[in-house]
C-alpha positions in Angstrom: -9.9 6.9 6.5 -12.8 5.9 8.5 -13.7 3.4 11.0 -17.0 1.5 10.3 -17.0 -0.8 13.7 -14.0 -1.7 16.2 -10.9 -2.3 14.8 -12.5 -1.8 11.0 -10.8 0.4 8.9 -12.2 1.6 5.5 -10.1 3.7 3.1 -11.7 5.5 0.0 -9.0 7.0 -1.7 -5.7 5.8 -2.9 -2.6 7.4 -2.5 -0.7 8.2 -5.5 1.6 11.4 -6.4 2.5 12.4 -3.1 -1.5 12.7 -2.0 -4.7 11.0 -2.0 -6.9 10.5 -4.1 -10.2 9.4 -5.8 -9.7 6.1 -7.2 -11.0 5.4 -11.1 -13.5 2.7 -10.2 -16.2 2.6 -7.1 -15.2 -1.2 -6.2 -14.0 -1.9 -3.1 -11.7 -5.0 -1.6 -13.1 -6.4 1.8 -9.7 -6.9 4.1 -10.9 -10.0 5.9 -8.9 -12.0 9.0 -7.3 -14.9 8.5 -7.9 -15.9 11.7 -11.6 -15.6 12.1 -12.8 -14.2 8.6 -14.2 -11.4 10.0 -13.9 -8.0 8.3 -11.1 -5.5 9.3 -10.8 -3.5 6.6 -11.5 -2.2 3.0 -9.6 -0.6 0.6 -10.6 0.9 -3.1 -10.0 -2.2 -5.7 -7.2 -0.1 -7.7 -7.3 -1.1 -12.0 -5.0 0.0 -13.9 -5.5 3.2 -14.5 -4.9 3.8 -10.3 -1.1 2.2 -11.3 -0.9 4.7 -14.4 -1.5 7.5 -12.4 0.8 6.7 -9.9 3.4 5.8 -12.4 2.6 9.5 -14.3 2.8 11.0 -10.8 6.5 9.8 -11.4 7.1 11.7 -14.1 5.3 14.5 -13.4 7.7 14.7 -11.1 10.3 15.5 -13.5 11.7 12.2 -13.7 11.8 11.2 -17.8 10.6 7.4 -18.1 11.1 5.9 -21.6 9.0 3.4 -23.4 10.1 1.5 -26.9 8.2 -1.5 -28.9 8.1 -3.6 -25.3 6.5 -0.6 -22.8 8.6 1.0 -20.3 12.2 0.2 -21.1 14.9 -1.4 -18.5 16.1 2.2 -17.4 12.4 3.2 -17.3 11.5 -0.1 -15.0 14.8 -0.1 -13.1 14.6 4.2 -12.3 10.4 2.9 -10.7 11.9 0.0 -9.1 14.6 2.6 -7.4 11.9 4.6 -6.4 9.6 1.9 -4.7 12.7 0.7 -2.7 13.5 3.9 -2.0 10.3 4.4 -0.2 10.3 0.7 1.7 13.2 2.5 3.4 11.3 5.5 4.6 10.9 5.5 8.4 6.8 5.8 9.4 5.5 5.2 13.1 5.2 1.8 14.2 4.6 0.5 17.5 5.8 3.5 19.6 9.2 3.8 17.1 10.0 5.0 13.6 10.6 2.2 11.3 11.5 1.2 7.7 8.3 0.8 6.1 9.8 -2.9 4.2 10.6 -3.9 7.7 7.2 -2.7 9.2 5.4 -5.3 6.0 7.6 -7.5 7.2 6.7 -7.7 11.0 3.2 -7.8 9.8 3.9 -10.8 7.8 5.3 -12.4 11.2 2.2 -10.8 13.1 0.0 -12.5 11.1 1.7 -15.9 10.9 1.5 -15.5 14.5 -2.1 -15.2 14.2 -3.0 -17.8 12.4 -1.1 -20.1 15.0 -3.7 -18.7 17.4 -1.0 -16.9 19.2 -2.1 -13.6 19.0 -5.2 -11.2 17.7 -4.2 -10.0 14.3 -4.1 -5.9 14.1 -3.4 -4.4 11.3 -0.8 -1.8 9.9 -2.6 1.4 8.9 0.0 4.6 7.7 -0.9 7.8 8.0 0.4 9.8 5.9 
């Protein structure tokens, strides 16, 4: 992570399997305000092979997925889905405190609504992992 002007925060790795890492393509997102438009971030553009690799990361960590005809089956989608929520519950520093990371989305959601009211400047969530 590197900051490119006040308040800008570029990332150029994604973080998949526990570490980060070089993403499969060079394209980037621009993170822009929706308050002013002005650039406060950007982030590798993750394709699909960023997704596999964090889905293999899975399994590499000894956890069997299944596939049939359809792709990953129910079990499979249900065992990632576990996993995901599992991790919306982990506690990261937020705002002085350790929070759920769903809930932390979540007050950025309302941070942002807030923001677009003209209530408040808009700063946003970077984890450090």
């Amino acid at each position: 992570m590197t900051a490119t002007a006040p308040h800008v925060v570029t990332r150029d790795s994604i973080f998949a399997g526990g570490e980060w890492v070089s993403p499969a393509s060079s394209a980037e997102i621009i993170i822009e305000s929706p308050v002013d438009l002005s650039e406060v971030g950007r982030a590798p553009d993750a394709i699909a092979t960023d997704v596999d690799r964090a889905v293999l990361a899975i399994v590499n960590q000894g956890i069997a997925l299944e596939t049939d005809a359809n792709g990953l089956t129910a079990a499979s989608r249900k065992l990632i889905a576990d996993r995901i929520l599992e991790r919306l519950s982990t506690p990261v520093q937020y705002e002085g405190k350790r929070w759920p990371l769903g809930k932390i989305i979540q007050n950025q959601a309302r941070h942002l609504a807030v923001a677009i009211r003209g209530e408040r400047i808009y700063r946003a969530f970077a984890s450090r992992w």
